[in-house]
N, CA, C and O of each residue as an XYZ file, in Angstrom:
768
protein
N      47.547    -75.466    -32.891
C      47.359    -75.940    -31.528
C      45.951    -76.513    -31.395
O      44.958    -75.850    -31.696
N      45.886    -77.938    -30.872
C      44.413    -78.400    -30.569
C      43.712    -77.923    -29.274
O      44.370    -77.072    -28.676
N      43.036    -78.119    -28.942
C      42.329    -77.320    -27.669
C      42.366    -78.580    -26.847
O      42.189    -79.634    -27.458
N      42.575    -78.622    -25.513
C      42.756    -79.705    -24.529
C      41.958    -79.289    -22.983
O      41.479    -78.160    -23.085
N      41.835    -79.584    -22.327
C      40.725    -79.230    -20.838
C      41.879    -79.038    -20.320
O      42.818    -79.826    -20.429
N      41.903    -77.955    -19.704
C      42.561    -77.193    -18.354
C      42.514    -78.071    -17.820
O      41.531    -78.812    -17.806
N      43.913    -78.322    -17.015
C      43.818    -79.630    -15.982
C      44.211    -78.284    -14.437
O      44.877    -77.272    -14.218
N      43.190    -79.277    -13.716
C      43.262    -79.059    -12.433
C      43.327    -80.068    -11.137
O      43.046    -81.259    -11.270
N      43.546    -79.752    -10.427
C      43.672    -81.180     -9.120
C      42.346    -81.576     -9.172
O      41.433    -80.869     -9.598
N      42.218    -82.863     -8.679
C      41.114    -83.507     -8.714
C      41.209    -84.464     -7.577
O      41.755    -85.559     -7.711
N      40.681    -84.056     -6.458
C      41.031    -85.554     -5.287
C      39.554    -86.172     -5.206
O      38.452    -85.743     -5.546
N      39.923    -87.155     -4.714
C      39.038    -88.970     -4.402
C      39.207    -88.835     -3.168
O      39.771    -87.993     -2.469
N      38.557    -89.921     -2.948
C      38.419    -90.659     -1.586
C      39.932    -90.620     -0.338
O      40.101    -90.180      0.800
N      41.056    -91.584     -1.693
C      42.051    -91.930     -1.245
C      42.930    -91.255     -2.484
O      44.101    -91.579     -2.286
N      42.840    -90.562     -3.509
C      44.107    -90.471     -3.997
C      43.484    -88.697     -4.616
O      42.324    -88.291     -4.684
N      44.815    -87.962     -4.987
C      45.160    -86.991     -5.841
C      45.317    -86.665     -7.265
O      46.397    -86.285     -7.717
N      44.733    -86.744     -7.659
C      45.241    -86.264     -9.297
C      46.116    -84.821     -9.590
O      45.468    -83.808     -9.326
N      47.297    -84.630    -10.026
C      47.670    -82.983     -9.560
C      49.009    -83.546    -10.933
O      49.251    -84.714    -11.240
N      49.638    -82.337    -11.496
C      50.699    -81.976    -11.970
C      51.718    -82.511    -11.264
O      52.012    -82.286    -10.089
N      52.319    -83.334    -12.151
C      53.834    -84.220    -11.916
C      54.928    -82.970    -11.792
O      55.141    -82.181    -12.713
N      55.705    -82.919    -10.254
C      57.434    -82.193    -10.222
C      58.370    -82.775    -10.918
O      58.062    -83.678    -11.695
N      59.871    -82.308    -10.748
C      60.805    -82.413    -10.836
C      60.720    -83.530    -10.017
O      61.004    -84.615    -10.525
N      60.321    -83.476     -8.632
C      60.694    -83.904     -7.291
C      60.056    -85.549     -7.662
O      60.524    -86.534     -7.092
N      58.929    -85.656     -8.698
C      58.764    -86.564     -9.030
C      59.328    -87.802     -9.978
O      58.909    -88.934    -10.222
N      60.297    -87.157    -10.326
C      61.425    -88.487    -11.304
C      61.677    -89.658    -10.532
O      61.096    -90.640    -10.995
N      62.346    -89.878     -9.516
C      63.336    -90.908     -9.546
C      62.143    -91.688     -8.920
O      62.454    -92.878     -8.936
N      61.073    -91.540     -8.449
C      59.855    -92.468     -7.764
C      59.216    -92.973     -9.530
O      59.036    -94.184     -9.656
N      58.948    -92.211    -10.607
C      58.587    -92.187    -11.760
C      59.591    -93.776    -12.417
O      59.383    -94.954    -12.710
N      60.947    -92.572    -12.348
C      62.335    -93.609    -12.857
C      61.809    -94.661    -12.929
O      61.408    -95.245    -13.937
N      61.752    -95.201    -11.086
C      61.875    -96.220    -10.586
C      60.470    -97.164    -11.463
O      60.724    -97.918    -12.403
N      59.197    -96.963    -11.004
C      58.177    -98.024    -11.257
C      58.360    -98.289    -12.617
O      58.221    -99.444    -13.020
N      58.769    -97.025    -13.682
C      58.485    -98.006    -15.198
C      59.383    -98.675    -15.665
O      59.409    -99.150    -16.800
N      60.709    -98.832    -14.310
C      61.394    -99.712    -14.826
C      61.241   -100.872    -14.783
O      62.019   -101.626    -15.367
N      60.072   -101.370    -13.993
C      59.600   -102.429    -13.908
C      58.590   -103.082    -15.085
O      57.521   -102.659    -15.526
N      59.414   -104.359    -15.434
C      58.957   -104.759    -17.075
C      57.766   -104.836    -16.443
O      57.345   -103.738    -16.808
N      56.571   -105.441    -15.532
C      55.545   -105.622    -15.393
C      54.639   -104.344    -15.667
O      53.469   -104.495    -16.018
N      55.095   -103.315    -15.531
C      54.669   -101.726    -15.913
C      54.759   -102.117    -17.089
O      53.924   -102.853    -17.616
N      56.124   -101.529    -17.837
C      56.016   -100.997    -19.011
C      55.459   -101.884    -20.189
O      55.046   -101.282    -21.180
N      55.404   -103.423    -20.171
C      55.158   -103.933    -21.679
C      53.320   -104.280    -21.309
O      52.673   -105.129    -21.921
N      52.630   -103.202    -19.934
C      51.201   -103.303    -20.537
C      50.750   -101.687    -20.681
O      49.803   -101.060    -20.209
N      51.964   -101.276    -21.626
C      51.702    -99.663    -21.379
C      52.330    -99.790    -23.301
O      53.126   -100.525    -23.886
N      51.398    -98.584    -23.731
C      51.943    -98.571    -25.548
C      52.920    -98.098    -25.862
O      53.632    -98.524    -26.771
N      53.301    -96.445    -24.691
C      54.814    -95.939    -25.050
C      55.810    -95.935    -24.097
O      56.628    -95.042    -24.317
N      56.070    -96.657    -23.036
C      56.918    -96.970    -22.131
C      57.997    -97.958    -22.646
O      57.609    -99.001    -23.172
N      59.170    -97.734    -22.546
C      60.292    -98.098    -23.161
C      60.829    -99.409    -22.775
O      60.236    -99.319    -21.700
N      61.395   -100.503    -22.686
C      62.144   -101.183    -21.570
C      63.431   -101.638    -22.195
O      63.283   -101.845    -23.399
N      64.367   -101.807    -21.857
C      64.592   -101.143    -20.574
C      64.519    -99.253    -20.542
O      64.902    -98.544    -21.472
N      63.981    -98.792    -19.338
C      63.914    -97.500    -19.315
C      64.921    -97.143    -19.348
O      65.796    -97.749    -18.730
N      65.261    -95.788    -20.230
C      66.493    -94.990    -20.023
C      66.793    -93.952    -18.570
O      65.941    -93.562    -17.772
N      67.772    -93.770    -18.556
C      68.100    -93.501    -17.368
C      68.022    -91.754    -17.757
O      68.592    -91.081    -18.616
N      67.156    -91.461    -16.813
C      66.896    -89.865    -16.762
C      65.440    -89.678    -17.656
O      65.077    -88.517    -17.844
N      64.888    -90.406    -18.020
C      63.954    -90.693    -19.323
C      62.531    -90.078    -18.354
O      61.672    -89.426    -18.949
N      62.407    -90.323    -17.009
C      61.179    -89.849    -16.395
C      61.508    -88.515    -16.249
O      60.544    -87.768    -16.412
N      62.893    -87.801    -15.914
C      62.584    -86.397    -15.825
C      62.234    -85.751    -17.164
O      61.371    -84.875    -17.219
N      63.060    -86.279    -18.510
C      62.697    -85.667    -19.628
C      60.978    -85.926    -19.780
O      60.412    -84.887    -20.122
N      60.145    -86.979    -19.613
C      58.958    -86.884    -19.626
C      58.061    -86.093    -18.792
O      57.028    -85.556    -19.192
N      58.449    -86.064    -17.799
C      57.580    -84.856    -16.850
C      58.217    -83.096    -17.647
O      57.493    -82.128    -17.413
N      59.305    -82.892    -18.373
C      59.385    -81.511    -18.253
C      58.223    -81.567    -19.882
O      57.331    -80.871    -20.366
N      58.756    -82.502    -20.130
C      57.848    -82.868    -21.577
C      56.107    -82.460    -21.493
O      55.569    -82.476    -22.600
N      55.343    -82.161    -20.510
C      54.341    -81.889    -20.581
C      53.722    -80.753    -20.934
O      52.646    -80.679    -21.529
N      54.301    -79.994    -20.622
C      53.702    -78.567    -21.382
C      53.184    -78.385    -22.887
O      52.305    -77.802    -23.521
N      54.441    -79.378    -23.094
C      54.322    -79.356    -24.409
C      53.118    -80.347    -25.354
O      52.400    -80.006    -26.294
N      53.242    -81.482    -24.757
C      52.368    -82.451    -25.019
C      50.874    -82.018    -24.679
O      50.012    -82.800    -25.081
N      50.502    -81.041    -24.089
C      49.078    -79.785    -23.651
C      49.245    -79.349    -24.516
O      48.762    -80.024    -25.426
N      49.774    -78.374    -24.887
C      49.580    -77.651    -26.028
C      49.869    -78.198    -27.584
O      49.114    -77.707    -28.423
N      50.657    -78.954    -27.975
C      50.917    -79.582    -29.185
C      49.931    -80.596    -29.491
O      49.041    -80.454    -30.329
N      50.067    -81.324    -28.989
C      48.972    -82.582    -28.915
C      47.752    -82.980    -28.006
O      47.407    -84.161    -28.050
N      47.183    -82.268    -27.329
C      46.212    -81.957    -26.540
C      46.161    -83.080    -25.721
O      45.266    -83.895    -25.945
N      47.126    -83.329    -24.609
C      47.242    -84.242    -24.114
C      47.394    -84.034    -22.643
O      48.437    -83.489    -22.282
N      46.424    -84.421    -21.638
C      46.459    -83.983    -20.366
C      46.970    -84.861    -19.357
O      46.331    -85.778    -18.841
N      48.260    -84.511    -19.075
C      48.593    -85.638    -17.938
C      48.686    -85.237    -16.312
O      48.994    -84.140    -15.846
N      48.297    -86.550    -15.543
C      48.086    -86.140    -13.975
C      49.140    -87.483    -13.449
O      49.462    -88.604    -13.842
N      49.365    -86.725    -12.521
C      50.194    -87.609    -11.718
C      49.159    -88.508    -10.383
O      48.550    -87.820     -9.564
N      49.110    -89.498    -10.345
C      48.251    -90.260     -9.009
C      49.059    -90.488     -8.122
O      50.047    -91.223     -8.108
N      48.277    -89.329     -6.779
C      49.066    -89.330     -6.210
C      48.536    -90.174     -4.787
O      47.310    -90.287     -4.821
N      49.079    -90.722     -3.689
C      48.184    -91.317     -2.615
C      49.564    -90.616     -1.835
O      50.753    -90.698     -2.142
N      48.790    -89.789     -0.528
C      49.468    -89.937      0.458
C      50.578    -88.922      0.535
O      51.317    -88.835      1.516
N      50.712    -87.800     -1.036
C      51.529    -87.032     -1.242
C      52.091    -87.731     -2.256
O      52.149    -87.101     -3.312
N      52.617    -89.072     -2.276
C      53.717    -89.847     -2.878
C      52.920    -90.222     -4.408
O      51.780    -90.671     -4.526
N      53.859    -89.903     -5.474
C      53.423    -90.642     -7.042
C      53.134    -92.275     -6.890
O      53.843    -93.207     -6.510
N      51.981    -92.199     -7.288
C      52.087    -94.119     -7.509
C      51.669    -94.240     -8.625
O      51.157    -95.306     -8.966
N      51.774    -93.189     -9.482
C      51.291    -94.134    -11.217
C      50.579    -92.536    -12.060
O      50.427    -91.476    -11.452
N      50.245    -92.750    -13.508
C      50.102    -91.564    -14.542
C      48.691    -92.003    -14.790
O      48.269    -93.142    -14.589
N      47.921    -90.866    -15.300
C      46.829    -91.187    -16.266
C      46.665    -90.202    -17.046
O      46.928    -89.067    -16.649
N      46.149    -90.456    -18.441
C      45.958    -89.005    -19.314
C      45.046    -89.036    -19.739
O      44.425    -90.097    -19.663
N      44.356    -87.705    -20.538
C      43.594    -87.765    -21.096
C      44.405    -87.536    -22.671
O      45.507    -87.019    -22.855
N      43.547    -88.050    -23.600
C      44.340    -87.211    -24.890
C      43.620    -88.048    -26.306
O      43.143    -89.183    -26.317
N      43.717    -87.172    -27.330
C      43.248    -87.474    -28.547
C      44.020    -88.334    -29.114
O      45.174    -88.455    -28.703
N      43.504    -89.169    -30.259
C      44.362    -90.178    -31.113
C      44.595    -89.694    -32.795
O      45.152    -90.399    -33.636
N      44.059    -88.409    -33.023
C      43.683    -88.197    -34.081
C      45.452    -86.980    -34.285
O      46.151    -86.703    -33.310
N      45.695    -86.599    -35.420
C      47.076    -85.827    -35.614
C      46.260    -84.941    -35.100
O      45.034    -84.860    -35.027
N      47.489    -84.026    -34.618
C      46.834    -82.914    -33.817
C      46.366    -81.548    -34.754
O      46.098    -80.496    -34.172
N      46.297    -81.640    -36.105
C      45.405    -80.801    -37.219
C      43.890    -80.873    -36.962
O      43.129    -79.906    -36.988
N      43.563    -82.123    -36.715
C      42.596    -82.396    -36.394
C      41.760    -82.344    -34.857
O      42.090    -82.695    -33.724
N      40.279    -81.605    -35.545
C      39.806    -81.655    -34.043
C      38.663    -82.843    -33.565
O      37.805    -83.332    -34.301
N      38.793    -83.021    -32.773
C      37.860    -84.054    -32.384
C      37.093    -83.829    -30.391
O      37.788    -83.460    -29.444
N      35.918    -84.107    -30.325
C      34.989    -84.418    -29.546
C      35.228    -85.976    -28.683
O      34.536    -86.179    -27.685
N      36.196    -86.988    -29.120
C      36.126    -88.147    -27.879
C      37.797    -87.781    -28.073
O      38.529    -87.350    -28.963
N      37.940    -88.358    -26.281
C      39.150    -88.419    -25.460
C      39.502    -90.046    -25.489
O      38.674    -90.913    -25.768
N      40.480    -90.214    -25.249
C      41.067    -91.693    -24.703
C      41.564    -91.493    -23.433
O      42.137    -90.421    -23.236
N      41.478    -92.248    -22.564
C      42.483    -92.483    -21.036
C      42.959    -93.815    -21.173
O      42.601    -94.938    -21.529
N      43.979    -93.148    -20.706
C      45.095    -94.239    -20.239
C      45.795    -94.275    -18.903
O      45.685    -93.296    -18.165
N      46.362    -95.108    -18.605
C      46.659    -95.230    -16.927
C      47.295    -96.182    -16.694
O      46.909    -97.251    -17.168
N      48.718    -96.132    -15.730
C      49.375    -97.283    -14.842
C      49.654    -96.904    -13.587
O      50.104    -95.770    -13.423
N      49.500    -97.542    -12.751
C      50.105    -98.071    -11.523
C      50.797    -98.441    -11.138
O      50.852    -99.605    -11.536
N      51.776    -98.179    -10.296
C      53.224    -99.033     -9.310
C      52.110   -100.220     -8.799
O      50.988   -100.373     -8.317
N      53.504   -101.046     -9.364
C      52.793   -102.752     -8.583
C      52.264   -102.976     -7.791
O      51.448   -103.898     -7.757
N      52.680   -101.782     -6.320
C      52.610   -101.967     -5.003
C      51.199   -101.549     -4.577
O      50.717   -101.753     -3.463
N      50.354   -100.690     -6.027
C      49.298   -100.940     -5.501
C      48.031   -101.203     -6.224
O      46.884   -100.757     -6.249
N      48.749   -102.137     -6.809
C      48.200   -102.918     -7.650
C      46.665   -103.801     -6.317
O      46.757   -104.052     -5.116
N      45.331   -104.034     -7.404
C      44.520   -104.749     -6.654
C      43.937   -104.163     -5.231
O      43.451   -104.800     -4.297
N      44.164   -102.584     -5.377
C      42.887   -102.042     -4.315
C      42.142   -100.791     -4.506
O      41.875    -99.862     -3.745
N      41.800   -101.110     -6.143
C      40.453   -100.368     -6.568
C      41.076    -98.704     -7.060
O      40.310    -97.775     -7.316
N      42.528    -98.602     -7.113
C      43.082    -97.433     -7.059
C      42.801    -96.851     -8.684
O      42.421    -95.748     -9.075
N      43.140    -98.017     -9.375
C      42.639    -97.598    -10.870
C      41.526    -97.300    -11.549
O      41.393    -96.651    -12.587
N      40.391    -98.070    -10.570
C      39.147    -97.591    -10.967
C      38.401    -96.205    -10.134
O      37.438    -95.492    -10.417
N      39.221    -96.230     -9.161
C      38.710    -95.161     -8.403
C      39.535    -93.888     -9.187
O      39.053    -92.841     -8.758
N      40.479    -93.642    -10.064
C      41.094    -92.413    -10.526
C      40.499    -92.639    -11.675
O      39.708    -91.696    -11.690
N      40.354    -93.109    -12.461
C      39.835    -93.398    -13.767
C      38.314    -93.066    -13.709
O      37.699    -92.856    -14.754
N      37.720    -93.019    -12.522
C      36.226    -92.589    -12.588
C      36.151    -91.311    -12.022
O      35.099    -90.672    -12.038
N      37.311    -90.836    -11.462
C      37.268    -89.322    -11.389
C      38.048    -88.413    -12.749
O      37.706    -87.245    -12.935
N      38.646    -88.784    -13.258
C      39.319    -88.632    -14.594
C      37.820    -87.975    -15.524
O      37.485    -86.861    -15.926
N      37.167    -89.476    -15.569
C      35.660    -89.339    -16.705
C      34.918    -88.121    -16.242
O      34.562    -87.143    -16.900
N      34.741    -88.422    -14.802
C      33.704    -87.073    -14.343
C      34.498    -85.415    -14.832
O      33.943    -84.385    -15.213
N      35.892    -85.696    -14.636
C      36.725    -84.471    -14.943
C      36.416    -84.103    -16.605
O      35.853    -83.100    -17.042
N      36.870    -85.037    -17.218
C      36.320    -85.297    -18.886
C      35.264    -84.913    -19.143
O      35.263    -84.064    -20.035
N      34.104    -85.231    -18.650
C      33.002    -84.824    -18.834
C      32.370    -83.723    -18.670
O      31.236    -83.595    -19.130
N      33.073    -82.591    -17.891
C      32.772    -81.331    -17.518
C      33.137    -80.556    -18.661
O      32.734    -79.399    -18.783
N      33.917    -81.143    -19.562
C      34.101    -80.215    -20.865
C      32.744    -80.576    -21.771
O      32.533    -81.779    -21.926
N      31.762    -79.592    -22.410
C      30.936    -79.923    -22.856
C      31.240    -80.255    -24.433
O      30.358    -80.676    -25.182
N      32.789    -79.982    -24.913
C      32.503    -80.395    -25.936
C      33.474    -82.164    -26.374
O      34.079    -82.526    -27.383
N      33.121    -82.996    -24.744
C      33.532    -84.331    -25.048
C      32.417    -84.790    -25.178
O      31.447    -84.378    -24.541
N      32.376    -85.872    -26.167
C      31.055    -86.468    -26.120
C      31.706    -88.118    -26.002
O      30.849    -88.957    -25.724
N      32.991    -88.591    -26.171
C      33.134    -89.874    -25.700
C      34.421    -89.951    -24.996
O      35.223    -89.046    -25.227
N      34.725    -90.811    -24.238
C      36.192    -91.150    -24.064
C      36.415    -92.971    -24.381
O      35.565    -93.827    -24.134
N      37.517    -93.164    -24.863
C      37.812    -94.862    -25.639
C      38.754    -94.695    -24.296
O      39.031    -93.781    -23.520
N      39.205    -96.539    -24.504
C      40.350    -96.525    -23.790
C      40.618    -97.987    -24.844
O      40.138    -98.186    -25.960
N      41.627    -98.954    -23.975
C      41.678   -100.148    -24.271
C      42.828   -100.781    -23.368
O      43.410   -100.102    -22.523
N      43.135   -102.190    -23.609
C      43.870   -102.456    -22.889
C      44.610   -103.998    -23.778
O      44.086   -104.685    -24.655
N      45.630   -104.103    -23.291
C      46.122   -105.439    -24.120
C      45.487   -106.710    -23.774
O      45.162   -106.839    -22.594
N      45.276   -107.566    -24.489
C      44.584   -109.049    -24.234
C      44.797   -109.526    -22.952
O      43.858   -109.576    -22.157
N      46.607   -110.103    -22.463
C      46.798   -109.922    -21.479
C      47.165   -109.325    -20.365
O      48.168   -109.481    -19.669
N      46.210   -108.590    -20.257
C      46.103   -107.570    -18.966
C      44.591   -108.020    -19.017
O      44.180   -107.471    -20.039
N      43.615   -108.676    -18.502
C      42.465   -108.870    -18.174
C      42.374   -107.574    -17.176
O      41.898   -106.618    -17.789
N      42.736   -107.227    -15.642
C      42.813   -106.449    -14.431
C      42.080   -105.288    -15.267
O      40.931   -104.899    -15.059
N      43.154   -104.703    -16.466
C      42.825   -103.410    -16.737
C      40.583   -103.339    -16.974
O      39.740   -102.683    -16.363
N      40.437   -104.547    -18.340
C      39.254   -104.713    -18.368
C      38.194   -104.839    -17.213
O      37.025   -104.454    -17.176
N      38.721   -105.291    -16.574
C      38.267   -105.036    -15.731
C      37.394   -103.406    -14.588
O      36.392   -103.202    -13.903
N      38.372   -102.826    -14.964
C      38.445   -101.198    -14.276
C      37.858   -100.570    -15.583
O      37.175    -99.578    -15.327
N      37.939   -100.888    -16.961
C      36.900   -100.187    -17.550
C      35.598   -100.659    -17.341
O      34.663    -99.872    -17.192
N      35.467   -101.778    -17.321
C      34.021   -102.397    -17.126
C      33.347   -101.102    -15.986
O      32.621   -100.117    -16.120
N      34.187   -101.891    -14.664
C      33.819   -100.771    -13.631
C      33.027    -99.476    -13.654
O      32.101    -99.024    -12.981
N      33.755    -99.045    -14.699
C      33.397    -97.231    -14.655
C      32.373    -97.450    -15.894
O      31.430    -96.734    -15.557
N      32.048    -98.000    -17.063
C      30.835    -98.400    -17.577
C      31.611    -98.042    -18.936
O      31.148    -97.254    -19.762
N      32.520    -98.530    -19.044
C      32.972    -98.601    -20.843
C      32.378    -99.961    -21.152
O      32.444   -101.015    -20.519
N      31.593    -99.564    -22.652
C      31.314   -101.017    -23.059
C      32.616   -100.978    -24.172
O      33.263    -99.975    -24.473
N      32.843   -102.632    -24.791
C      33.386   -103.087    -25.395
C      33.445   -103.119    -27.140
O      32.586   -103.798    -27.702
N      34.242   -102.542    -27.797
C      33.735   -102.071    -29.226
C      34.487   -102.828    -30.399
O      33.881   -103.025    -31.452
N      35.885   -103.286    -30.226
C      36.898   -103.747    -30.816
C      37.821   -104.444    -30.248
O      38.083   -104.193    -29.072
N      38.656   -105.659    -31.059
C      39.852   -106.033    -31.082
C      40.306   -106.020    -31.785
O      39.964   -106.557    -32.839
N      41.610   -105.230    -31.544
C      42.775   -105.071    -32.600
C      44.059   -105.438    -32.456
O      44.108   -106.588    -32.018
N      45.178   -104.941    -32.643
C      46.684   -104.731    -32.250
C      47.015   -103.369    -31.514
O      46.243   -102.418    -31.642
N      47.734   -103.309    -31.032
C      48.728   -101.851    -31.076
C      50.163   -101.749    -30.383
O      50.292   -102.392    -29.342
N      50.699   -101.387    -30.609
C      52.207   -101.179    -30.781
C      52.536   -101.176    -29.211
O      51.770   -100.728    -28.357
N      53.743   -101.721    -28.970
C      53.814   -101.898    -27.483
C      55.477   -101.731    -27.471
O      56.276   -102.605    -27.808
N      55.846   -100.175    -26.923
C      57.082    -99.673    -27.235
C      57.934   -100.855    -26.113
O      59.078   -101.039    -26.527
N      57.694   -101.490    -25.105
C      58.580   -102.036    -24.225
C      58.609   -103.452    -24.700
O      59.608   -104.084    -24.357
N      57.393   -104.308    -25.684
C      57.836   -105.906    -26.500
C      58.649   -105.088    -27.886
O      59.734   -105.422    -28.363
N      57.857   -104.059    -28.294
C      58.797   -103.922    -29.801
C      57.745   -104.668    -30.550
O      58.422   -105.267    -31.385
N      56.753   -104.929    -30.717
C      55.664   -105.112    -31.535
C      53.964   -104.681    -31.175
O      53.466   -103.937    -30.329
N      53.361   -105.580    -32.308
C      51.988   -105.096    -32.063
C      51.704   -106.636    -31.013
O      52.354   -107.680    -31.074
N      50.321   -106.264    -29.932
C      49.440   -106.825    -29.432
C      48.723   -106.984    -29.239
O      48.224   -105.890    -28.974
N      47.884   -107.859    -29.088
C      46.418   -108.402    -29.019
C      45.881   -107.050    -28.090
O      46.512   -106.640    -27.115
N      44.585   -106.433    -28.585
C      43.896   -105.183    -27.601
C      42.767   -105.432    -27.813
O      42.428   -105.881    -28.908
N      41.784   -105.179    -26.701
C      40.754   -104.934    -26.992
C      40.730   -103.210    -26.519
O      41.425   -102.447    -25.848
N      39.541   -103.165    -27.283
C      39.202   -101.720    -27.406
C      37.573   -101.316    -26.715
O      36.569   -102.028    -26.742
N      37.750    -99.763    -26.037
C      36.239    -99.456    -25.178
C      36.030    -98.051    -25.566
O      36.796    -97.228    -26.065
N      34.290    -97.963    -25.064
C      33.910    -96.544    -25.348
C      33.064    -96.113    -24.201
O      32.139    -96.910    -24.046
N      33.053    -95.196    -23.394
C      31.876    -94.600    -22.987
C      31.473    -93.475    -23.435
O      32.301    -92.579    -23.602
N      30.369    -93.308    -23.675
C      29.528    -91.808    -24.373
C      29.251    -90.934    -23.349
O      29.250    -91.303    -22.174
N      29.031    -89.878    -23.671
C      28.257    -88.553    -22.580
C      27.324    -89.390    -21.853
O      27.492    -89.858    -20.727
N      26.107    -89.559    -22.779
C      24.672    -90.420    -22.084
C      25.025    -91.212    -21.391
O      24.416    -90.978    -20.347
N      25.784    -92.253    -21.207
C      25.617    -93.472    -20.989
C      26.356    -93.350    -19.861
O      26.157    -94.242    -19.035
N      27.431    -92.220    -19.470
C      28.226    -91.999    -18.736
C      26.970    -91.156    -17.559
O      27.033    -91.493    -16.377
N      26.208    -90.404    -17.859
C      25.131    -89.438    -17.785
C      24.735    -90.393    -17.188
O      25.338    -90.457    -16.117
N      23.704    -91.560    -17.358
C      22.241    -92.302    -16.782
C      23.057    -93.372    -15.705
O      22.489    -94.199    -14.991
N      24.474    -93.144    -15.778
C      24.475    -94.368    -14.879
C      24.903    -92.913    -13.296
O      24.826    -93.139    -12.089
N      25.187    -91.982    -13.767
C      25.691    -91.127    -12.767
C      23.926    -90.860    -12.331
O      23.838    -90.674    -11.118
N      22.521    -90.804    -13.063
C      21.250    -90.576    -12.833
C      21.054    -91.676    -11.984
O      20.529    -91.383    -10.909
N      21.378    -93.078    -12.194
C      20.767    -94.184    -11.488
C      21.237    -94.130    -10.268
O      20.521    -94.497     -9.336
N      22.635    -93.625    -10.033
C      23.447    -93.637     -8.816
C      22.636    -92.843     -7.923
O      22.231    -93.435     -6.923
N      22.268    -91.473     -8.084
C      21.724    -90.338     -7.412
C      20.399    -90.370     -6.843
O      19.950    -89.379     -6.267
């Protein structure tokens, strides 16, 4: 078993971070069936299978403890509008010190700061474990938006590569990001 951060609620301004229900499938179902979701996401299926969001929400326990993988549901308003995780890239034999996040959104709310505003409470959450010292992310070529929301929160830019995109069925153009403890650290110093 790898070691993963206790997840706990985490609220913002405007949204929730908290443990995905049952009660949460068919709102789940629904957004990743939308190809605009799933082919800028690496393991989202398309077409989605039907029942495929409840098997993924009971799926979490496991994905915490097996693969040290922390998922939150974003919530606005009570209602799910989209996932973000934290989680390692390395086999789970292995231990490691940087996290990756990842994150989507329902279309609907798409373009009002919702991704950068959970994604910068995510890092601060990340960062309370003292033994992260980075979190990566990345995003596909075309998805500029996403680059965007890392910029935001202060990932600089490290790589372009490929990676596998379960809803085209191949690899795609990615660029790749990092923020460190420090760097995550002096911009939270400059703010204060």
């Amino acid at each position: 078993m790898t070691w993963c951060i206790e997840r706990r609620e985490i609220e913002t301004e405007r949204l929730r971070l908290r443990p995905f229900t049952a009660a949460d499938a068919p709102a789940i179902q629904a957004y990743v069936s939308d190809w605009d979701i799933a082919r800028m996401t690496t393991r989202i299926p398309h077409p989605y299978p039907e029942g495929a969001a409840a098997d993924w929400i009971a799926s979490h326990a496991t994905s915490e403890t097996k693969a040290g993988e922390t998922i939150f549901c974003i919530a606005r308003d009570g209602q799910p509008i989209g996932a973000t995780s934290l989680r390692r890239r390395l086999p789970p034999a292995e231990e490691s010190d940087v996290l990756e996040v990842g994150y989507w959104l329902a279309r609907p709310h798409w373009g009002q700061g919702l991704a950068t505003e959970s994604t910068r409470a995510l890092l601060a959450y990340a960062f309370t474990e003292p033994r992260v010292s980075a979190v990566t992310s990345g995003h596909f070529a075309d998805n500029p938006a996403s680059g965007r929301v890392l910029a935001k929160c202060g990932f600089r830019p490290t790589a372009n590569d490929e990676e596998w995109s379960e809803a085209r069925q191949g690899l795609v153009g990615c660029r790749r990001f990092i923020l460190e403890r420090a760097a995550w650290q002096a911009a939270l110093d400059l703010a204060s």
